[in-house]
C-alpha positions as CSV (number, residue, x, y, z in Angstrom):
1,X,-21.8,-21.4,16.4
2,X,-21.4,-19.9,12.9
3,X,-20.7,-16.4,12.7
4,X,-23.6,-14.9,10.6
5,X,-24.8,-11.7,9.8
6,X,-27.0,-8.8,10.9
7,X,-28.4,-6.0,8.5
8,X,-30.9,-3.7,9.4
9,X,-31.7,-0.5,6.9
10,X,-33.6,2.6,8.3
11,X,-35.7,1.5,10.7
12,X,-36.0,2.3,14.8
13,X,-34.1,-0.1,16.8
14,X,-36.4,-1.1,19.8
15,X,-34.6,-1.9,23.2
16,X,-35.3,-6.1,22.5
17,X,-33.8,-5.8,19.3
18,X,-30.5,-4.0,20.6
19,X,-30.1,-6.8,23.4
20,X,-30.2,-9.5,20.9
21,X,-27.8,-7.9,18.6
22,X,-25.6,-7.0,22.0
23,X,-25.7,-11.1,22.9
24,X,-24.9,-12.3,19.7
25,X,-21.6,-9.6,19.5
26,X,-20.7,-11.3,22.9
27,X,-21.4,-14.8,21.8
28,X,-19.2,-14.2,18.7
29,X,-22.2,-14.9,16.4
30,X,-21.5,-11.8,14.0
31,X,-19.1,-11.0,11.4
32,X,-20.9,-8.5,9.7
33,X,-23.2,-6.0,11.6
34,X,-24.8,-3.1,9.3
35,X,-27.7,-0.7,11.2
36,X,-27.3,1.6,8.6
37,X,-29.6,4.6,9.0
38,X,-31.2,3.2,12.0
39,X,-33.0,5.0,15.2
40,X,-31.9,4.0,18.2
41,X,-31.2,6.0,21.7
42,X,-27.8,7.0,22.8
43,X,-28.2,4.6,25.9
44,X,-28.7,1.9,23.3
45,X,-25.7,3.4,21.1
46,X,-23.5,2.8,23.9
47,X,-24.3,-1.0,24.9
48,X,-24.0,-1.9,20.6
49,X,-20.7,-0.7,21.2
50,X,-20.1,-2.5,24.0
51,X,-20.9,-5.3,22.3
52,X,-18.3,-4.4,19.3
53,X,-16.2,-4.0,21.7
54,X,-16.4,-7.6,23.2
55,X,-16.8,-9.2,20.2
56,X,-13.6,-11.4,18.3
57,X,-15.0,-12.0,14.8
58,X,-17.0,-9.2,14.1
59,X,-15.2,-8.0,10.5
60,X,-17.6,-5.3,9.0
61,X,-19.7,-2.0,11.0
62,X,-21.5,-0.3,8.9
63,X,-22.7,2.7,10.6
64,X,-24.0,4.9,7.7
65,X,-26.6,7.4,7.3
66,X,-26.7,9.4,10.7
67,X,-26.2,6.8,13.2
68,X,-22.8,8.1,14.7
69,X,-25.0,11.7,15.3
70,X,-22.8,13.5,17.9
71,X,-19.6,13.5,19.9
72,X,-20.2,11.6,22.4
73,X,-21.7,8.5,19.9
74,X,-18.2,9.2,18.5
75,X,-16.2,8.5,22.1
76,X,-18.7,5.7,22.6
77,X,-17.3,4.0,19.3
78,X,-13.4,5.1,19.7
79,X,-13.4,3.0,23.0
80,X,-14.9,0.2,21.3
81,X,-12.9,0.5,18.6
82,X,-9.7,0.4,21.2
83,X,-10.9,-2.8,22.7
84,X,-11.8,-4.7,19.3
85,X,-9.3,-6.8,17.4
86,X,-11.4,-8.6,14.7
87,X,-12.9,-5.4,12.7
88,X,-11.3,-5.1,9.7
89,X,-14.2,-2.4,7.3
90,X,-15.8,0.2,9.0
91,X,-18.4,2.3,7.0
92,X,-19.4,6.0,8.6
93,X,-20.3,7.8,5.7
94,X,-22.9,10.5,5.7
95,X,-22.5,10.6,9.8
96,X,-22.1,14.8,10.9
97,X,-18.5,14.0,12.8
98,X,-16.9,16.9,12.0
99,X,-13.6,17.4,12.4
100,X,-13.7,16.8,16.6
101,X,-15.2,13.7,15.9
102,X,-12.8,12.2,13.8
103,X,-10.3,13.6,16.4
104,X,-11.9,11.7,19.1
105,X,-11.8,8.7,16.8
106,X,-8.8,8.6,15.3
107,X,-6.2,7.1,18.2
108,X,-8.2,4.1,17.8
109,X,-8.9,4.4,14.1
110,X,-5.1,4.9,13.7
111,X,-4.2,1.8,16.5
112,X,-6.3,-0.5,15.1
113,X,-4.4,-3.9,14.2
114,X,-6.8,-5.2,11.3
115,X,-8.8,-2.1,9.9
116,X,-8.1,-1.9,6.5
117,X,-11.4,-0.2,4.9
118,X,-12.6,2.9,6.0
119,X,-15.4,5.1,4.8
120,X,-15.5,8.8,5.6
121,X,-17.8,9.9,3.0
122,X,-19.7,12.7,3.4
123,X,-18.8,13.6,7.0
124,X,-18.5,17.5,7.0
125,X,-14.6,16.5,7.8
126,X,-12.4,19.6,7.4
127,X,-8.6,20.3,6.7
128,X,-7.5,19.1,10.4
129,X,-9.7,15.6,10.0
130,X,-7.7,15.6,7.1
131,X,-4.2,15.8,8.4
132,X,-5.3,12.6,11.0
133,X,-6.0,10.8,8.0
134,X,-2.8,11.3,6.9
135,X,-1.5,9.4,9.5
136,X,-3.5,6.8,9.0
137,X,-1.5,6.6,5.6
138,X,1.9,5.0,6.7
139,X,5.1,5.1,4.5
140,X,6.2,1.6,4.9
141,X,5.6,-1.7,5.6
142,X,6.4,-1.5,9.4
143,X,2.9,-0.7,10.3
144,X,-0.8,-1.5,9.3
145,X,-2.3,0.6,7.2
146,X,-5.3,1.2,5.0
147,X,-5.7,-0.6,2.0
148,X,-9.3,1.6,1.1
149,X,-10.7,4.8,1.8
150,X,-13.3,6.9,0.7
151,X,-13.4,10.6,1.8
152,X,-16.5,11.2,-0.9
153,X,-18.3,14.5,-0.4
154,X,-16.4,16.6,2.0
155,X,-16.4,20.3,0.6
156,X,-14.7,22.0,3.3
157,X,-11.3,20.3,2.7
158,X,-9.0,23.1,1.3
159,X,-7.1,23.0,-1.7
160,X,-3.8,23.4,0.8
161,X,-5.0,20.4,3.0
162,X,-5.3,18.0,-0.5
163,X,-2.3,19.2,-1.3
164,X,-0.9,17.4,1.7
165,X,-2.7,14.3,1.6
166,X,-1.6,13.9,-2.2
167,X,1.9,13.4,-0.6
168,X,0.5,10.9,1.9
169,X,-0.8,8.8,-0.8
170,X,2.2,8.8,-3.0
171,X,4.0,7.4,-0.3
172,X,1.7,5.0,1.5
173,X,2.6,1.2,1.0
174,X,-0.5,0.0,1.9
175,X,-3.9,2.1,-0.4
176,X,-5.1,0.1,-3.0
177,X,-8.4,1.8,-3.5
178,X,-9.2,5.7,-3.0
179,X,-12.6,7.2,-3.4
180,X,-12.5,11.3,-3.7
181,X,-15.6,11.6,-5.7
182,X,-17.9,14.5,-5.3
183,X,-15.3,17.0,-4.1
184,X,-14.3,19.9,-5.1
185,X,-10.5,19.1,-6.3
186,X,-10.2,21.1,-9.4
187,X,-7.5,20.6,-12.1
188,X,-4.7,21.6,-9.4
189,X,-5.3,19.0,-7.1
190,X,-6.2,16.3,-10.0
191,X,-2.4,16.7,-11.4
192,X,-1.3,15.9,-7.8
193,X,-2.9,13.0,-7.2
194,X,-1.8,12.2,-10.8
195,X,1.8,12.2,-9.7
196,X,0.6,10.7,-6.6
197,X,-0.1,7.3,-8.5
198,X,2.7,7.9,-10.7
199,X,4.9,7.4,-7.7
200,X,2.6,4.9,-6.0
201,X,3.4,1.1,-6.0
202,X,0.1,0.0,-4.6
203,X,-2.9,2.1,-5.9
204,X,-5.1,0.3,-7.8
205,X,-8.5,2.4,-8.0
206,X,-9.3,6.0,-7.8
207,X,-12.8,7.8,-8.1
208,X,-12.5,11.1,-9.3
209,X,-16.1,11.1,-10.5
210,X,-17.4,14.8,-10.1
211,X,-14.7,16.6,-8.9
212,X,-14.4,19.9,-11.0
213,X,-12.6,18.5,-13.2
214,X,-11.6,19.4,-17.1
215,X,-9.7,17.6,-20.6
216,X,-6.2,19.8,-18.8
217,X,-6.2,17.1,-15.8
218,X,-7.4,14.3,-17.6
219,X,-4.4,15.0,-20.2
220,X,-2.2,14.4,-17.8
221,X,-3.6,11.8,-16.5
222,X,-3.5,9.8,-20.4
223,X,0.2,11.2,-20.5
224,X,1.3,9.5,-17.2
225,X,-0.8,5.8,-18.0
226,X,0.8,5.6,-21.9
227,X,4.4,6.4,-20.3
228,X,5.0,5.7,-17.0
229,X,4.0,1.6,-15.2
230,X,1.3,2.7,-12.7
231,X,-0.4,0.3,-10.8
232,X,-3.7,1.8,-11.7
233,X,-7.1,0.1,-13.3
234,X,-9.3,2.0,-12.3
235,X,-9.9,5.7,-12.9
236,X,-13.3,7.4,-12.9
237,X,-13.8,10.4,-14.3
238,X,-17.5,10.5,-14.7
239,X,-19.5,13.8,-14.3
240,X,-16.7,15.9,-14.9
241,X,-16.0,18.3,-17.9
242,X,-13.7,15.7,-19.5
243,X,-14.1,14.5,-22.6
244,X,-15.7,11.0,-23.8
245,X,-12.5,10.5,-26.0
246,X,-10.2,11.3,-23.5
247,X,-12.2,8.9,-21.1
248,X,-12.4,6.2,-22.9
249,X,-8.3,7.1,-24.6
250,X,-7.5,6.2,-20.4
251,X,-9.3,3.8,-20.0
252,X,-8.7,1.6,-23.5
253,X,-4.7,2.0,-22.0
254,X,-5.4,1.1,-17.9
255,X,-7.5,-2.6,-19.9
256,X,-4.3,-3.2,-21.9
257,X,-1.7,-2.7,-18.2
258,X,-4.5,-4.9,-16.7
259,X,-4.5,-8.1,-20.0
260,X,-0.7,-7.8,-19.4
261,X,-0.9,-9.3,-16.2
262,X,0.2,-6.5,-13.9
263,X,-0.5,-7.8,-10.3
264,X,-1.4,-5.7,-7.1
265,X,0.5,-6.6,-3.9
266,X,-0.9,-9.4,-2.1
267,X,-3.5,-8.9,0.9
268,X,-2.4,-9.1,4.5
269,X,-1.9,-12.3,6.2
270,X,-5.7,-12.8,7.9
271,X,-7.4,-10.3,6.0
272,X,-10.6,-11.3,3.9
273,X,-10.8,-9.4,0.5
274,X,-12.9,-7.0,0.9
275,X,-15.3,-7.7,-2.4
276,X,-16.2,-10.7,-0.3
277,X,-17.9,-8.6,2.5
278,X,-18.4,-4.9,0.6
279,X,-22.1,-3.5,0.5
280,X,-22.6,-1.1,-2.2
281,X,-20.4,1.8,-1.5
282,X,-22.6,5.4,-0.6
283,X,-22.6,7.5,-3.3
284,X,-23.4,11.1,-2.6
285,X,-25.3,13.5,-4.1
286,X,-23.7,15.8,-6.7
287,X,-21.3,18.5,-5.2
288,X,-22.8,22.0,-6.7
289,X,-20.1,25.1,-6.3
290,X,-22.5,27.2,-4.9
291,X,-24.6,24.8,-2.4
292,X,-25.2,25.6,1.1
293,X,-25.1,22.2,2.4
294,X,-22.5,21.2,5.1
């Protein structure tokens, strides 16, 4: 049987439709599953993960949009996540884990022998969700790590905990692509992560889009790409309160690294590039400084 896949968008999930989605995880059928925004029970929670759980070619979940709604959804997909081998993308953005979800997650998140993507947007994670991820950031080659992750949209980070996690990414050999949009760095944390890619040999795309930031961090962001190699292409600064010449000044430079033929570090051994499986990435809503959302 060829693996195939199965997308459903914001719709209730009857019981029928569940079972035939939990025999065709068991029968190896699926590589991609995707119930994004979907209604369906706890009960019925628990036997789709059974079914991740069982399953050996399943490569993407995309669970995004409310479907992981409480703690114990959150156990019920950490001890399918321990069981699974095959997943390697895993998409939970805009699900209200908090950060005793993500602990309850993360031994299998962190375990894991093929995840590679990872989406945490707009998860009301806070500064102890924060220092798991860290670990999910290894320094060298010895163990799997992630090679994307998106961490979009959570305003109750501190500016202590990014501090720490700017470390993390300067030394992790595996990231390649790091979404941080919609937060609420400021300039402080922007020149971290500036000498975060600096010392970086991997990085390859970072989304800064709407994150507080001014022309003082993009500056020394254009000082490190004109004098320092940097493996970065990508850098979005969109919706900040950075200038169009300074934009387009870092850009113009990261095109000229990119025609010289700088290369990223190969993917693992097994892994599908991601671009091949990738739905379009959540984008939140615009952070506001004064919002009472979260």
């Amino acid at each position: 049987m060829l693996a195939a896949s199965i997308q459903v968008s914001g719709e209730p999930l009857s019981a029928a439709e569940v079972q035939d989605i939990c025999d065709r995880l068991r029968e190896d059928g699926v590589r991609l599953l995707s119930v994004r925004g979907c209604r369906l029970s706890d009960r019925d929670f628990g036997r789709v993960c059974r079914g991740v759980a069982a399953s050996r070619c399943l490569v993407q979940l995309n669970l995004n949009l409310g479907v992981v709604s409480s703690i114990g959804r959150a156990r019920h997909l950490a001890d399918a996540l321990a069981a699974n081998r095959s997943l390697q993308t895993l998409f939970l953005h805009g699900s209200p884990l908090l950060d005793a979800g993500l602990e309850a997650l993360n031994p299998a998140l962190a375990a894991h022998p093929a995840l590679v993507c990872l989406d945490l947007g707009d998860c009301l994670l806070g500064d102890a969700a924060l220092a798991l991820i860290c670990g999910m950031l290894p320094p060298d080659g010895a163990k799997s790590g992630l090679r994307e992750l998106t961490l979009s949209a959570n305003p109750r980070i501190t500016t202590k905990a990014w501090a720490r996690f700017s470390v993390a990414v300067a030394h992790s050999s595996q990231l390649r692509v790091l979404n941080l949009d919609y937060n609420p760095l400021g300039d402080q944390i922007a020149a971290m992560l500036a000498v975060a890619v600096a010392s970086s040999r991997t990085l390859e795309v970072l989304d800064l889009e709407g994150t507080g930031l001014t022309n003082q961090s993009a500056q020394v962001f254009l000082d490190m790409v004109e004098n320092y190699p940097t493996c970065l292409r990508v850098l979005v600064l969109a919706e900040n309160e950075v200038s169009s010449e300074l934009q387009q000044q870092i850009s113009d430079l990261l095109s000229e690294g990119e025609e010289d033929g700088r290369e990223g570090p190969p993917p693992p051994p097994g892994h599908a590039p991601s671009s091949a499986l990738q739905p379009i990435r959540e984008k939140p809503l615009p952070w506001l400084p004064h919002s009472s959302k979260g």
